[in-house]
C-alpha positions, 0 to 999 in steps of 0.5 A: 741254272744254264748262265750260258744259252746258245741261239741257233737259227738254223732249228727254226723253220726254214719256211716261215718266221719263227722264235725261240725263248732264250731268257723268260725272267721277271725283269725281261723276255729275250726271243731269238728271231729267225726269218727266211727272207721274203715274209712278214712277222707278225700283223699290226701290233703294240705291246703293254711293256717296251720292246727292243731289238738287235739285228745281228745279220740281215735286214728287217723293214720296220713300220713304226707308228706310221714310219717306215725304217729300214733296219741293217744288221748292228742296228738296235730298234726302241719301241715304246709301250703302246706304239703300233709297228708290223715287221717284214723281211723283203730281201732273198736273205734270212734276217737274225734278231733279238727281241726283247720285251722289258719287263717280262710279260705276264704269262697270265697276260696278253703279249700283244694286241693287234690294231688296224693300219690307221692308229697310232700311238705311245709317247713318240719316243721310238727310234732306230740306231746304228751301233756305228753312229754310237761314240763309245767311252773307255770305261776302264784301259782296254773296255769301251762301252756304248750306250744304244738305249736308256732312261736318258732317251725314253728306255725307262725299263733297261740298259742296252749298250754294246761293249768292247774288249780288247784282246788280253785286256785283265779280267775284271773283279769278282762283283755283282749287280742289284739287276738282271744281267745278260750278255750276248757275244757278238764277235770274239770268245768271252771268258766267264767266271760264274760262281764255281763255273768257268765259261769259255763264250764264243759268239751267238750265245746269251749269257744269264746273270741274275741279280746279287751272282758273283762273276768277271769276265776278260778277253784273253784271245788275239781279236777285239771281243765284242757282246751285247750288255743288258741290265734291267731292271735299268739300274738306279741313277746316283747308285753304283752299277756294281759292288766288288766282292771277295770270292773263293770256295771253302771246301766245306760242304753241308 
C-alpha cells in the first residue's frame, strides 16, 4: 500500500477543470482539484454523502443553496448531504483544492445528481470558514490543533481539523486509531513512521493511515509544520481517539 500519495496539479489539463483520485476508501474519497482560472466546475449539483473542501491556492466562487461565497486559499467549505451547489473559478489564476466526499460513494452508485437553478435543499447547516478564524487548543507542548468541521457543527461522517507543529517538537508514541486517518501537509516536512516504513513528507502530499496501523510522527526541521488531519469514519464521542502501542520488529520471518 503507498501510505504517502503526492498531488500534483500540473498533470491535469491545463485548459479545463480536472482531478485525480488521491484516496478511494470505504470511510471516504479524497480528489485533488486543479482549475485553470476563468471556468466553471461541474453543473448544479447534490450529493448522497456530505462533502468538504480545502482550498490550498487560488480562489473559488462557491453557490451554496442559493448563497453565493467567495472562498480564499486556507479555507474549508462544508456541504451537507442533499444541499444544491455549482462551483466557478473567476480569477485569471488557477485555483487547488481538496474534494472530500464522506462516506465514500458507492462505485456502483451515482456520484452526483444534477438539479435545476431554483431548488434547494438538505438540513441547512452548510458553511465556509477561515482557518484563520479558527482558535486552536494546545493539545500536547508544541502541537496545537484546530477543529474546522465536525459532529458539533453538522459533520456527522468525519473530523476535519488543522494541526501545527512546532519545530523540534518530540515524536509522538507509536498508537493507533479505530478510524481512517489522513494527513495532507501543508507547509514544513513531516516525519513518518509507519509500520517498518520511515517517511520524510514535504508538503502537497496525502498521508494514508487505515484503521488499527501503528505510526508517529514529529517535526524535527527549523520552520512550524503545519498538515491537514482527517479521521472518519468521525471517532466515537466519550471514546479515546487513540491507543498507545509498543512497536518493534522481531527479526523473525515466516
Amino acid at each position: 500500500m503507498e501510505f504517502v500519495r503526492e498531488f500534483v496539479p500540473s498533470k491535469l489539463a491545463e485548459d479545463r477543470f480536472d482531478y485525480t483520485v488521491l484516496a478511494d476508501m470505504e470511510s471516504c474519497l479524497i480528489v485533488g482539484c486543479r482549475a485553470p482560472g476563468v471556468v466553471s466546475g461541474f453543473p448544479r449539483h447534490r450529493h448522497h454523502a456530505d462533502q468538504l473542501y480545502y482550498v490550498l491556492k487560488g480562489r473559488m466562487d462557491l453557490e451554496l443553496n442559493g448563497e453565493h461565497h467567495d472562498v480564499a486559499a486556507d479555507s474549508v467549505v462544508f456541504i451537507p448531504e442533499g444541499t444544491p451547489h455549482s462551483n466557478s473559478y473567476p480569477d485569471a489564476a488557477e485555483e487547488w483544492h481538496l474534494d472530500l466526499i464522506v462516506p465514500a460513494p458507492s462505485t456502483m452508485g451515482t456520484v452526483a445528481v444534477d438539479v435545476d437553478a431554483d431548488v434547494t435543499g438538505g438540513p441547512g447547516t452548510g458553511f465556509v470558514r477561515a482557518v484563520g478564524d479558527v482558535v486552536g487548543d494546545e493539545v500536547l507542548p508544541g502541537f496545537r490543533s484546530f477543529v474546522l468541521a465536525d459532529r458539533t457543527v453538522g459533520s456527522r461522517h468525519i473530523s476535519l481539523r488543522m494541526n501545527e507543529v512546532d519545530a523540534g517538537s518530540e515524536k509522538l508514541p507509536w498508537h493507533i486509531h479505530d478510524f481512517d486517518q489522513f494527513y495532507f501537509v501543508l507547509d514544513g516536512v513531516l516525519e513518518l513512521e509507519v509500520g517498518r516504513k520511515r517517511y520524510s513528507v514535504p508538503p502537497m502530499n496525502l498521508v494514508v493511515l487505515p484503521a488499527g496501523v501503528p505510526h508517529r510522527n514529529w517535526n524535527e526541521g527549523s520552520v512550524t509544520e503545519r498538515h491537514l488531519a482527517l479521521l472518519t469514519p468521525h471517532p466515537v464521542a466519550g471514546e479515546p481517539p487513540d491507543y498507545g502501542v509498543n512497536f518493534e520488529l522481531t527479526g523473525n520471518n515466516f
